[in-house]
N, C-alpha and C positions, 0 to 999 in steps of 0.2 A: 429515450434513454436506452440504452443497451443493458444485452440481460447477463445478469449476475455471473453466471456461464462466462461471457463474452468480456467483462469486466476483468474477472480472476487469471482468464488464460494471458489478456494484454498487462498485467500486472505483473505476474509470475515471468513471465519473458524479461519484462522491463529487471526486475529484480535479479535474474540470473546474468543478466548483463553487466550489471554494476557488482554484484557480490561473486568475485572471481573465485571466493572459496568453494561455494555452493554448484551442484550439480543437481540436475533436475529432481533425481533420487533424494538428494536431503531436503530439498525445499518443500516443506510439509506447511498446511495451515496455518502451523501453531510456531514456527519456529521464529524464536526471538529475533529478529532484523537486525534492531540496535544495539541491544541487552548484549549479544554475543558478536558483535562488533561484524555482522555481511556486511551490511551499508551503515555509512557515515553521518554527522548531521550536513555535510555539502551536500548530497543527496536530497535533504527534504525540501530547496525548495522545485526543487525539479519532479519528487515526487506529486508535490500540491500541487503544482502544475496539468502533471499526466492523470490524477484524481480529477479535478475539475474537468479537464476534457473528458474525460472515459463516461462521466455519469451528467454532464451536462448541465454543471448546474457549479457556482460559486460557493470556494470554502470561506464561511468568514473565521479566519485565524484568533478573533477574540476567543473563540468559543471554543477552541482546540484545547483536549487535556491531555493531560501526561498519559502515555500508555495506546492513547490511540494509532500511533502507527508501531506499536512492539508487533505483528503479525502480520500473517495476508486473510486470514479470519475477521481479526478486530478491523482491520481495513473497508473488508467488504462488512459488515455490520453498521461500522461508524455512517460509513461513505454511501454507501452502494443502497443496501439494504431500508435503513428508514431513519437512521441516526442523523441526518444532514447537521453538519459542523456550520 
């Protein structure tokens, strides 16, 4: 598995690619994704996608709640950190 480091930085790239509003400056841990409209719901399944590969391991979608992709924090929490979906 790759380290949390290594997860956030390939996450944050991916993010700034897709949210053409956002500059490296505003994209903060915490800033809402969805909530303030950077990225879309077409975006999520390509997100779960780049989530399963980054940490090497299968999201099962039953088990996903509301809230869990509002961040790049709750992300690496959910995903990364010990949360497994």
């Amino acid at each position: 598995m790759r380290s949390e480091e290594e997860v956030r930085r390939e996450l944050r790239g991916w993010i700034l690619g897709k949210a053409r509003d956002l500059d490296e400056t505003s994209l903060t841990g915490d800033t809402a994704l969805f909530e303030e409209r950077h990225l879309r719901s077409v975006h999520l399944p390509e997100l779960l996608l780049l989530l399963e590969r980054l940490t090497g391991a299968p999201i099962d979608v039953e088990n996903l709640r509301p809230g869990d992709f509002r961040d790049l924090d709750t992300m690496i929490e959910r995903f990364h950190a010990g949360g497994r979906a």
